[in-house]
GUKE-755836 format. One record per residue (C-alpha): residue in three letters; chain; x, y, z. Coordinates in pm, 1 decimal, padded with zeros to 6 digits, always signed. Layout:
BEGIN
 res chain     east    north       up
 ALA     A        X        Y        Z
...
% end
This chain:
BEGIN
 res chain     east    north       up
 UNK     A +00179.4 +00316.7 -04665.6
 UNK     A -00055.6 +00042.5 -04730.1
 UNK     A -00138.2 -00218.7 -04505.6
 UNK     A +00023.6 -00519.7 -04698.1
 UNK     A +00352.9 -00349.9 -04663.4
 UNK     A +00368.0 -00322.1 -04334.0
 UNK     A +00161.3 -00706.9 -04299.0
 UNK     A +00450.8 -00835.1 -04548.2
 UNK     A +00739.9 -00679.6 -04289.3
 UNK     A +00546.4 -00808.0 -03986.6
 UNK     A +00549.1 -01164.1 -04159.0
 UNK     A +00923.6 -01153.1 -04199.0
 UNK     A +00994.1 -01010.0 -03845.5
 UNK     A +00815.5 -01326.2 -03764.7
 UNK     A +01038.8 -01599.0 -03908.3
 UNK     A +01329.6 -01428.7 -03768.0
 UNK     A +01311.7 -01663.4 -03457.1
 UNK     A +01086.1 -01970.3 -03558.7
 UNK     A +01205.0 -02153.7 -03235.4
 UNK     A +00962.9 -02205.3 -02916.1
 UNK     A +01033.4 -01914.9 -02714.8
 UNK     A +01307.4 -01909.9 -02532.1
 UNK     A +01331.8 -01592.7 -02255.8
 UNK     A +01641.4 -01417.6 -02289.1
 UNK     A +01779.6 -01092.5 -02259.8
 UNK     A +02099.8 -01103.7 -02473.8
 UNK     A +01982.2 -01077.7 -02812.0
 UNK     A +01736.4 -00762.8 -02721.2
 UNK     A +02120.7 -00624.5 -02532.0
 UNK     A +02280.9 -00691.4 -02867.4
 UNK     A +02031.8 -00510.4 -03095.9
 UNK     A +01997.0 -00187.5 -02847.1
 UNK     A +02361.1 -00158.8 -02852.6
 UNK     A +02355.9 -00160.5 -03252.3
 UNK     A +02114.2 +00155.8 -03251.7
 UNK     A +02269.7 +00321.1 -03003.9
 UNK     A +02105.6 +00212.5 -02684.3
 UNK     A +01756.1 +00367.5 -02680.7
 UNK     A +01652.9 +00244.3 -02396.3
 UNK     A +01900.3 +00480.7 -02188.1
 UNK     A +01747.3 +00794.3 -02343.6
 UNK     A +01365.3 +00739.2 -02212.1
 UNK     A +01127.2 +00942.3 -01987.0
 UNK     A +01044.0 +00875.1 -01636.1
 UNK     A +00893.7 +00504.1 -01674.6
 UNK     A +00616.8 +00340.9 -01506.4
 UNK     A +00689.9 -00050.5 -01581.6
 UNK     A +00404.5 -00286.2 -01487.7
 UNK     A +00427.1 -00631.1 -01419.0
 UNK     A +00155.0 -00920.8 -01368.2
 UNK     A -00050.7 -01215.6 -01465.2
 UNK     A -00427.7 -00947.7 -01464.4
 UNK     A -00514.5 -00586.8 -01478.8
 UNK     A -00217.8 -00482.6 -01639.5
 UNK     A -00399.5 -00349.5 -01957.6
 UNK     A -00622.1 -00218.4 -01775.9
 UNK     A -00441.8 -00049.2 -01512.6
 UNK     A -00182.8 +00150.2 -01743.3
 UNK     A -00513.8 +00312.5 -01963.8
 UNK     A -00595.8 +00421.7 -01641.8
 UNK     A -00272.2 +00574.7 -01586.0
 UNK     A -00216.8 +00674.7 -01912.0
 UNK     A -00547.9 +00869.7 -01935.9
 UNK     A -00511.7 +01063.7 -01601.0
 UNK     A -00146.3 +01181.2 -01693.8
 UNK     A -00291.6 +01260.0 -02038.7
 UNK     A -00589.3 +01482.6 -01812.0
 UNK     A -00328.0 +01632.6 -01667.1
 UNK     A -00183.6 +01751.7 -01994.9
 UNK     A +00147.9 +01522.0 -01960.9
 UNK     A +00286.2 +01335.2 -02304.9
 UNK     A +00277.5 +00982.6 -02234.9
 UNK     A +00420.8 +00685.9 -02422.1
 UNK     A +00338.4 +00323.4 -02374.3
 UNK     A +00423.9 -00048.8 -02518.0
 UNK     A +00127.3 -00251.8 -02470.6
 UNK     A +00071.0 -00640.0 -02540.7
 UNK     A -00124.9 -00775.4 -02705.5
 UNK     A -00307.1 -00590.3 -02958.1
 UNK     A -00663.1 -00623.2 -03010.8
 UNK     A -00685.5 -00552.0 -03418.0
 UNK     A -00387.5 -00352.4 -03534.4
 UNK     A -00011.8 -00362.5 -03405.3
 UNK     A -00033.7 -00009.3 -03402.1
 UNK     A -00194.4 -00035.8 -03035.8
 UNK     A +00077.3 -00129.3 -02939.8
 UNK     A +00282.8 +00190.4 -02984.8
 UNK     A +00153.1 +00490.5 -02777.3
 UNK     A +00423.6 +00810.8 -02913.0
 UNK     A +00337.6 +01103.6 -02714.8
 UNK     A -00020.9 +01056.9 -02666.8
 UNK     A -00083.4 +00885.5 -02978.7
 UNK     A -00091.0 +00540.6 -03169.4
 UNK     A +00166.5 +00512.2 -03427.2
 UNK     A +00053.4 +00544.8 -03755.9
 UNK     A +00064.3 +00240.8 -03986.0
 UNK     A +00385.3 +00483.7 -04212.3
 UNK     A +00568.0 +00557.0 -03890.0
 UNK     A +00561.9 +00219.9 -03756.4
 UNK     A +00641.5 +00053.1 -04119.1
 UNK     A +00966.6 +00241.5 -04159.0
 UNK     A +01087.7 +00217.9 -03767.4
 UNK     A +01030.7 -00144.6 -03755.4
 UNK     A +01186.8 -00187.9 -04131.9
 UNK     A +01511.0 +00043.1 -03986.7
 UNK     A +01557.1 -00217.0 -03665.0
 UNK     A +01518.7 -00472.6 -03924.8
 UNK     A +01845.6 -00366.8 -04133.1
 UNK     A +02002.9 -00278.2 -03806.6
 UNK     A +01953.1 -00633.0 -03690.6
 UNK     A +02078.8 -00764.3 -03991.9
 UNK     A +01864.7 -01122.6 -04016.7
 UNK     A +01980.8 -01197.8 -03638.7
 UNK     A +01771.7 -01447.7 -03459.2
 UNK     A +01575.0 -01230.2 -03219.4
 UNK     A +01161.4 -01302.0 -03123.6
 UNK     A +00873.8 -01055.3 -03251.1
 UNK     A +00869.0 -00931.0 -02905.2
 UNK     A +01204.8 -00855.5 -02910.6
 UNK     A +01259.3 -00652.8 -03239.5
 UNK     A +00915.4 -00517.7 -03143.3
 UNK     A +01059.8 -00392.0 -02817.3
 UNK     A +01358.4 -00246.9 -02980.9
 UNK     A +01122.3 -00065.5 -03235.6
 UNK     A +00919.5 +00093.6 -02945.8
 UNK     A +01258.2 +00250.9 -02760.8
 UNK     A +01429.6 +00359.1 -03047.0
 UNK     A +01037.7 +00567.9 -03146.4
 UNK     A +00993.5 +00650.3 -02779.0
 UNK     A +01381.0 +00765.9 -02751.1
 UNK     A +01320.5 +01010.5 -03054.1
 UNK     A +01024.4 +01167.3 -02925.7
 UNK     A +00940.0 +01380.1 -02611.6
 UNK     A +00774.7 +01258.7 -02345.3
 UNK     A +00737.0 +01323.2 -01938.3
 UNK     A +00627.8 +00935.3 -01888.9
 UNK     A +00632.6 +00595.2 -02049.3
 UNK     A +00444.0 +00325.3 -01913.2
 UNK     A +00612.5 -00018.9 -02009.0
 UNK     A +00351.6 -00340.5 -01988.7
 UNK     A +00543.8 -00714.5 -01964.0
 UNK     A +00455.7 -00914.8 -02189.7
 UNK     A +00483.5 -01174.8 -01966.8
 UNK     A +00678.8 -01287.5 -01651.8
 UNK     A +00892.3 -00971.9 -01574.7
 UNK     A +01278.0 -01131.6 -01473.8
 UNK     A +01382.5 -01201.4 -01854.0
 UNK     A +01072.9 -01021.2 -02030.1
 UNK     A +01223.8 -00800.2 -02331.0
 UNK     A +01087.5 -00534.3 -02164.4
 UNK     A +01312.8 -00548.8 -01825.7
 UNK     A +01609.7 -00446.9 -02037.2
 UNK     A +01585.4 -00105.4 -01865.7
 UNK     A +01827.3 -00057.4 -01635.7
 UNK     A +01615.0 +00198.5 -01405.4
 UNK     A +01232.5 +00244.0 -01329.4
 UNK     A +01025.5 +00526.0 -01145.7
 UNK     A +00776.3 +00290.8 -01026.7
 UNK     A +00743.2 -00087.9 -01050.9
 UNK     A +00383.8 -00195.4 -01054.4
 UNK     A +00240.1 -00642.8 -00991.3
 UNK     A -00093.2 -00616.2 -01043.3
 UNK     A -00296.0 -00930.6 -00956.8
 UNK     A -00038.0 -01268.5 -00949.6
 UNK     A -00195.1 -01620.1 -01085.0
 UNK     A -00112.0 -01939.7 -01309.1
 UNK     A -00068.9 -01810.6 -01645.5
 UNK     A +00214.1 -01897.8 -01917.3
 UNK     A +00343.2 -02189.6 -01711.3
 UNK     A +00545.8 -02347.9 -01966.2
 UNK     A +00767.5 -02024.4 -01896.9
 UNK     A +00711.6 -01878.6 -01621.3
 UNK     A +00714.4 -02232.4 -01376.7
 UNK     A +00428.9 -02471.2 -01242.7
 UNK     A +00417.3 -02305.8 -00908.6
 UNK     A +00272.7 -01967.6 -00819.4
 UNK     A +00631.9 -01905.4 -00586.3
 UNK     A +00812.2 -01950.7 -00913.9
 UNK     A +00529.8 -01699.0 -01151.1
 UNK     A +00549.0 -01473.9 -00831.3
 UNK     A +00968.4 -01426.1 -00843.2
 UNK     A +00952.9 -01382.7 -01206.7
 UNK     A +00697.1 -01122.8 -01208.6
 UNK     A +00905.9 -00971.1 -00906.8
 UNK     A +01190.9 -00960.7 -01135.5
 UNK     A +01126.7 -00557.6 -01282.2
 UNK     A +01208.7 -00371.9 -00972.3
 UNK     A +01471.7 -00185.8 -00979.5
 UNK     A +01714.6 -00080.1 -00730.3
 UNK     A +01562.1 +00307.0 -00709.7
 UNK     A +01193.1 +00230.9 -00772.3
 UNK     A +00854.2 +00271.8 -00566.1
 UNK     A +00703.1 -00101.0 -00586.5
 UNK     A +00326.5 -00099.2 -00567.5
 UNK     A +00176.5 -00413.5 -00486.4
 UNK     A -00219.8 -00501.5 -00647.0
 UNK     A -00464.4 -00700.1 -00413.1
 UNK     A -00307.9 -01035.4 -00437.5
 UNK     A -00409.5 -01401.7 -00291.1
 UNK     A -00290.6 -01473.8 +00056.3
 UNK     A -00082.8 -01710.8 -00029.0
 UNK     A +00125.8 -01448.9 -00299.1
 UNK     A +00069.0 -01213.4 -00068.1
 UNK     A +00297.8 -01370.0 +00209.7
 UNK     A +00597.8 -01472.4 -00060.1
 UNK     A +00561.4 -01095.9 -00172.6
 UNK     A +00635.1 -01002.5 +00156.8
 UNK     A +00944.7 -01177.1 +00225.2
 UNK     A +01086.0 -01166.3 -00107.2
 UNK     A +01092.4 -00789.7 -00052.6
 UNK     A +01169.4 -00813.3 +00264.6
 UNK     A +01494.8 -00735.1 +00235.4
 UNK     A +01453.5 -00418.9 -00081.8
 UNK     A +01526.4 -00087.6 +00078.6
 UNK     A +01259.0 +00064.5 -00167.4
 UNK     A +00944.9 +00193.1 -00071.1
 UNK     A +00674.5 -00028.7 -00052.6
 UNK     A +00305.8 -00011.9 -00093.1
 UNK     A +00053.7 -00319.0 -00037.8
 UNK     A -00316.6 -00331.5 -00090.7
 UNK     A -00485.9 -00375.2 +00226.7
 UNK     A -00135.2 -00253.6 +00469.8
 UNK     A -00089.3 +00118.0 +00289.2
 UNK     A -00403.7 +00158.5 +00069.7
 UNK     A -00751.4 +00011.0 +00107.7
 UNK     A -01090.9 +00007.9 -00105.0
 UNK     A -01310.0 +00131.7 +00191.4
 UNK     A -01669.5 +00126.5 +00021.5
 UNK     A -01818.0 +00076.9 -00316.0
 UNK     A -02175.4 +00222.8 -00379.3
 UNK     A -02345.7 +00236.3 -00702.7
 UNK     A -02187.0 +00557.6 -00826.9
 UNK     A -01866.0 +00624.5 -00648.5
 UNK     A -01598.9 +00407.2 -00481.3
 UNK     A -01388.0 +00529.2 -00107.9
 UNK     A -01013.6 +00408.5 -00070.4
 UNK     A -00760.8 +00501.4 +00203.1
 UNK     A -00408.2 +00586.4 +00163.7
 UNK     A -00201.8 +00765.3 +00419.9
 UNK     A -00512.1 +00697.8 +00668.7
 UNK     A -00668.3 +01001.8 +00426.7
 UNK     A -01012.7 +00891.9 +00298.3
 UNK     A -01119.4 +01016.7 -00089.3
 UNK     A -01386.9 +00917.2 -00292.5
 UNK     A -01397.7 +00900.6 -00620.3
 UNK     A -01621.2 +00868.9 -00960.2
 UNK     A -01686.8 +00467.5 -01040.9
 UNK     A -01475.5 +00400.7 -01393.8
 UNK     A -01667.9 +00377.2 -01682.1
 UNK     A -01472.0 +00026.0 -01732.9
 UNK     A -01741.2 -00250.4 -01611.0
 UNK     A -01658.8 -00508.2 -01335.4
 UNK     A -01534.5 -00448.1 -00947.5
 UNK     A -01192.3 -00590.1 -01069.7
 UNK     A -01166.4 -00257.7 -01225.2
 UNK     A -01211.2 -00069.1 -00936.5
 UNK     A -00904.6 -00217.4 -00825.7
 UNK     A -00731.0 -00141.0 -01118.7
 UNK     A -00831.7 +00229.4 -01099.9
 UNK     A -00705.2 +00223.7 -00751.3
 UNK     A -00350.1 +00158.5 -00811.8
 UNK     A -00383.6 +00351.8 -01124.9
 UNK     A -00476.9 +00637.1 -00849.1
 UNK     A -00168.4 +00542.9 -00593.0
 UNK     A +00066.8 +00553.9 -00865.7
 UNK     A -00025.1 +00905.3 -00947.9
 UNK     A -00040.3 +01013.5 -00626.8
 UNK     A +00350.2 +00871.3 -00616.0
 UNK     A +00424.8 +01100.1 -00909.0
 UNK     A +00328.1 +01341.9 -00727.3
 UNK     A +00609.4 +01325.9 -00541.1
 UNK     A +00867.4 +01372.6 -00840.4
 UNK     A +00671.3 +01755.4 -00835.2
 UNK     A +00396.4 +01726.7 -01064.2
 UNK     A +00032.0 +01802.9 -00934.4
 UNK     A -00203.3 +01541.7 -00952.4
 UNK     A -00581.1 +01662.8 -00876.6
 UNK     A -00868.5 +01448.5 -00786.3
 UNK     A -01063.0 +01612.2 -00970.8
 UNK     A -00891.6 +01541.2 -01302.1
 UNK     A -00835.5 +01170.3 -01199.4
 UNK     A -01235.6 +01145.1 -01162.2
 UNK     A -01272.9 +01280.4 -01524.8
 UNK     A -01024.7 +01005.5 -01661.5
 UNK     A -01186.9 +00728.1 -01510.1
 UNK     A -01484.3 +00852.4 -01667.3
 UNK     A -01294.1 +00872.0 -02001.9
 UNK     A -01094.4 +00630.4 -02025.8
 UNK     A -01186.6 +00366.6 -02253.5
 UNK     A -00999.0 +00028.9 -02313.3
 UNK     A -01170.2 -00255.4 -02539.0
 UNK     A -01217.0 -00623.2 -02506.0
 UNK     A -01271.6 -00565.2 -02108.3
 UNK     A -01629.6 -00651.0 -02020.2
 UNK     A -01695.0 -00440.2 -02313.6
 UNK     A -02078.3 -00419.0 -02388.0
 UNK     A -02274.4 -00356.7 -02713.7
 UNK     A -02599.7 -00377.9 -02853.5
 UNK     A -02695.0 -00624.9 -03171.5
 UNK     A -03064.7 -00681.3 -03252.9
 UNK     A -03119.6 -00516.5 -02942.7
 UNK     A -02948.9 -00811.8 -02758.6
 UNK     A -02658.9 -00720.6 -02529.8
 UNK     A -02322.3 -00860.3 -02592.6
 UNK     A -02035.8 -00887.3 -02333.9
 UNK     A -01670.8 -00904.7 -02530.3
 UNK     A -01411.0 -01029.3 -02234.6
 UNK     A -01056.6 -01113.3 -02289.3
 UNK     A -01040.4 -01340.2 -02027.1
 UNK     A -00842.2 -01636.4 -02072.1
 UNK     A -00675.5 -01767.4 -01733.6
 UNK     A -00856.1 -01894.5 -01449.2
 UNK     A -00828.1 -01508.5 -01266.1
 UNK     A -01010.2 -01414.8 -01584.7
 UNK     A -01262.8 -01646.3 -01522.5
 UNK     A -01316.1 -01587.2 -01152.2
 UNK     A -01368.0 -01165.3 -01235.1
 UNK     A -01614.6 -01250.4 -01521.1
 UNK     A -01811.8 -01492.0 -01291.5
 UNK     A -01800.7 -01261.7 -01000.8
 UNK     A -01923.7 -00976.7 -01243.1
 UNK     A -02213.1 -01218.5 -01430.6
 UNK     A -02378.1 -01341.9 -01122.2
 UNK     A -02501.5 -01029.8 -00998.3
 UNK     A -02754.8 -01104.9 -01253.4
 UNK     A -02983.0 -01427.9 -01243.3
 UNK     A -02966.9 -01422.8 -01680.6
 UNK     A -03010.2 -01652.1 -02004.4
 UNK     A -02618.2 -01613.1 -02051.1
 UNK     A -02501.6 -01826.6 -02398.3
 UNK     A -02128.5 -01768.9 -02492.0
 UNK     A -01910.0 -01829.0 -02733.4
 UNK     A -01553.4 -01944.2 -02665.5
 UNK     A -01218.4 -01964.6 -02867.2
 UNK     A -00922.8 -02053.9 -02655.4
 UNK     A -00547.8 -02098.1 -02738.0
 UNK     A -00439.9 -02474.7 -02671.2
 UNK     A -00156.4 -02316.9 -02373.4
 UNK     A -00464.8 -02214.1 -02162.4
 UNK     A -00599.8 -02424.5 -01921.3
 UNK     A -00976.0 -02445.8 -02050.9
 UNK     A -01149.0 -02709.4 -01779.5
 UNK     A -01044.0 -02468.4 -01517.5
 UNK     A -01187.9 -02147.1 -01740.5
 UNK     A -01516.5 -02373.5 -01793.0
 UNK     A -01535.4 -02477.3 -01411.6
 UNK     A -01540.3 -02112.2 -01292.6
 UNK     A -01813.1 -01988.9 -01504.4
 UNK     A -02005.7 -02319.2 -01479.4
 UNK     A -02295.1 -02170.5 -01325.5
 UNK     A -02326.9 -01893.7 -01530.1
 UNK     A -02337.9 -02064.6 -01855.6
 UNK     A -02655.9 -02178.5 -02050.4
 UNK     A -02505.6 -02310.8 -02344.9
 UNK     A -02178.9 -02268.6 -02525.8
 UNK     A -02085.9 -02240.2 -02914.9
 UNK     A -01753.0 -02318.0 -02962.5
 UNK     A -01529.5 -02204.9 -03231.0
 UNK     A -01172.0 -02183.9 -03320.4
 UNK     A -00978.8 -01874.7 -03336.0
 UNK     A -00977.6 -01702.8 -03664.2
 UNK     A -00577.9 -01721.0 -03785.4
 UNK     A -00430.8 -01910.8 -03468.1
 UNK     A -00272.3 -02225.4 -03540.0
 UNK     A -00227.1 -02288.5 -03166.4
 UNK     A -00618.1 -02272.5 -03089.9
 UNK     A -00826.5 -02541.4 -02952.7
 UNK     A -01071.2 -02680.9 -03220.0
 UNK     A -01435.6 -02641.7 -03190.7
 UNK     A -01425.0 -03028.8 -03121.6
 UNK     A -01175.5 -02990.3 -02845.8
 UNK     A -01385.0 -02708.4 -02641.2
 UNK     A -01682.8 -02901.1 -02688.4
 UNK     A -01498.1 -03218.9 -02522.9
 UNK     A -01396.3 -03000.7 -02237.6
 UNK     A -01741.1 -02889.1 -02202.4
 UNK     A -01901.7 -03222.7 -02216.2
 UNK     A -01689.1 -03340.5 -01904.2
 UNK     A -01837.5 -03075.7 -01722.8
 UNK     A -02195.0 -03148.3 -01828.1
 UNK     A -02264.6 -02786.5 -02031.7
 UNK     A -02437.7 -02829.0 -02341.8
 UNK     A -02223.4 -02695.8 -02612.5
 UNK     A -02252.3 -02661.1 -02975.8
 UNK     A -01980.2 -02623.5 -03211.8
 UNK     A -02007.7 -02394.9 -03531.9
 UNK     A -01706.7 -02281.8 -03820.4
 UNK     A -01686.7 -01913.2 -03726.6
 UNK     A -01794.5 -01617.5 -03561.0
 UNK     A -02051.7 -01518.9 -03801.2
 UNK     A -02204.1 -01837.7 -03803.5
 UNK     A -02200.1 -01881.7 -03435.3
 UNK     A -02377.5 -01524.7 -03353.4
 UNK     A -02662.0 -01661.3 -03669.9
 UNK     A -02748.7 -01942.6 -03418.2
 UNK     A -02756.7 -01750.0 -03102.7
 UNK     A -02978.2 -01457.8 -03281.5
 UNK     A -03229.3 -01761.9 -03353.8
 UNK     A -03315.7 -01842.0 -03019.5
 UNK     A -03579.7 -01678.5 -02794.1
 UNK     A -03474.6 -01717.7 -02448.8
 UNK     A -03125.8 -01572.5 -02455.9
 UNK     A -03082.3 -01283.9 -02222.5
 UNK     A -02724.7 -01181.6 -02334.6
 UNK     A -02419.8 -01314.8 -02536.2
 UNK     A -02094.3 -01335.5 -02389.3
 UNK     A -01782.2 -01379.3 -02628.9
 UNK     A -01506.7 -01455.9 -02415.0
 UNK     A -01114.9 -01706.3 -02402.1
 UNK     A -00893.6 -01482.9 -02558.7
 UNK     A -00798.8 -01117.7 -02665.1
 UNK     A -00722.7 -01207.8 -03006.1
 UNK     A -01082.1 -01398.5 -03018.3
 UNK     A -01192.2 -01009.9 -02889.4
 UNK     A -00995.8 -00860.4 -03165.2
 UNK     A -01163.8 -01055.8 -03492.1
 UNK     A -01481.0 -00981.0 -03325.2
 UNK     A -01421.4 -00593.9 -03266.8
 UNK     A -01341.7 -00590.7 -03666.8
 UNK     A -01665.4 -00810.7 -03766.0
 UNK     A -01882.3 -00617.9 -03549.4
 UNK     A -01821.7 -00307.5 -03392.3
% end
């Protein structure tokens, strides 16, 4: 199956539901029902909720049940270049014929419906993930968690909130209380809820919104605890037992901290009698891989940095991770216009030397060149503008004095540039 086919059927998914979002779970209820509830026939699942990490945290999951020689299927969002990311079967992306005909069967099942691309999307996943084996599937939100497509399963194994700040506020609510209860919203009556290393602040609602769950609870800093980091290896706690393990190839301290709950969640599945070894979890944070995350390659011998960041968390982990090194930085920035880019820009501040500002290839709701380099003006950082990608990484390659390129604002930004140049 070619690709227009299946780019033709995405189109059409698309203008199913041209409305602004609205989050809802009764037209996802509607469609499940129609192909025979799906989401009732699925493997232990892992769902994961959050505003950062999430990504990042399932891969590592994913990759140390896959070490351990379990079949594993995830829903991830957003891809980076093809939909197909999206769909882990058993181990595996969907190929572009698998996907094509599972999304065009939910299509007649649906029957021109009004339903969101994230809906019918969702409905495609269960209804492949239902139809093949599996021991886990790891769910990612899309975003919030209460009315997210995804929190149409009725039961979870373990409910993950990685890292909780402003993000999608035109759904979610202006307040981080009101982001925090609707990320709170996937756990389940039955689950294990593990709680990321969160901001004091979250971390006290957290506490007494849960205060009164019967389910077993596990905080970073109360139950587990990232003892020491050296330059190879990293110690955390849990159970007062100390263990030490193999740094993650992943760049950035932030992932540390996503390999650590990656690590308590297996060590939790444990517990449903499957054997998790350290030794295996060192070798898949090792291998696993995930693009668009501080991802580094070379070009003219000049180091680029591709980093999905696009929130002001984002912002604060690339920072953190950028000043350990007193460097020429230039970047390049594309942003969607629902992102709060003076915020982004006053976080990195000091680790910017110029910026070249583009649009996003294909995204009608991106800032123009003109707009970022407004935003940067107010905070006094020279900024250029320039068409595209191409012709923005011309100009940089021009210049002497640059140390390293940073491309950063958003992960579909991180996906045109992954197909350009890597």
């Amino acid at each position: 199956m070619h690709n227009i086919a299946l780019n033709r059927l995405l189109r059409r998914l698309e203008n199913l539901y041209p409305k602004y979002i609205d989050l809802s779970l009764k037209r996802l209820s509607i469609l499940l029902k129609k192909l025979n509830n799906p989401h009732l026939r699925l493997p232990h699942i892992i769902h994961i909720a959050g505003t950062n990490g999430k990504g990042s945290t399932l891969s590592f999951i994913k990759q140390i049940l896959i070490e351990h020689n379990f079949k594993v299927h995830c829903y991830i969002s957003p891809h980076l270049e093809s939909i197909e990311e999206r769909f882990v079967v058993s181990n595996n992306n969907i190929t572009k014929n698998k996907l094509y005909y599972a999304l065009k069967h939910v299509e007649k099942i649906n029957n021109k419906e009004p339903i969101t691309f994230f809906e019918i999307t969702t409905a495609t996943a269960f209804h492949l993930f239902s139809n093949s084996k599996a021991d886990f599937l790891i769910l990612e939100t899309g975003l919030g968690g209460r009315l997210d497509a995804t929190n149409i399963i009725y039961d979870s194994t373990l409910d993950i909130i990685t890292p909780i700040s402003y993000d999608h506020q035109e759904y979610l609510g202006k307040s981080l209380k009101k982001i925090t209860n609707e990320k709170l919203g996937i756990i389940k009556k039955s689950s294990t809820i593990i709680i990321g290393k969160q901001e004091n602040e979250i971390k006290k609602h957290i506490l007494k919104k849960l205060n009164n769950h019967n389910n077993r609870k596990i905080f970073f800093g109360k139950n587990y605890k990232i003892l020491d980091i050296k330059k190879k290896t990293f110690t955390i706690s849990y159970k007062n037992k100390k263990s030490i393990f193999i740094k993650p190839y992943l760049l950035g301290e932030h992932q540390i901290e996503n390999a650590t709950l990656a690590i308590i969640a297996s060590y939790e599945i444990n517990k449903l009698g499957y054997r998790i070894k350290n030794n295996l979890i060192n070798k898949a944070l090792i291998n696993n891989i995930w693009p668009g995350r501080l991802e580094k390659f070379y070009f003219n011998n000049l180091p680029f940095f591709l980093d999905g960041a696009h929130n002001i968390e984002g912002a604060k982990q690339l920072a953190k991770f950028l000043s350990k090194e007193n460097k020429e930085t230039w970047f390049i920035i594309g942003m969607l216009k629902n992102k709060n880019i003076n915020l982004f820009l006053k976080f990195l501040k000091k680790n910017i030397t110029g910026v070249v500002a583009i649009k996003i290839p294909g995204q009608k709701n991106s800032f123009t060149s003109k707009e970022i380099a407004n935003a940067c003006k107010k905070l006094n950082i020279f900024c250029v503008t320039h068409k595209n990608i191409t012709s923005a990484k011309k100009y940089l390659l021009k210049k002497s004095s640059i140390d390293r390129i940073v491309i950063t604002g958003s992960l579909y930004l991180i996906g045109k540039v992954r197909k350009l140049f890597i």
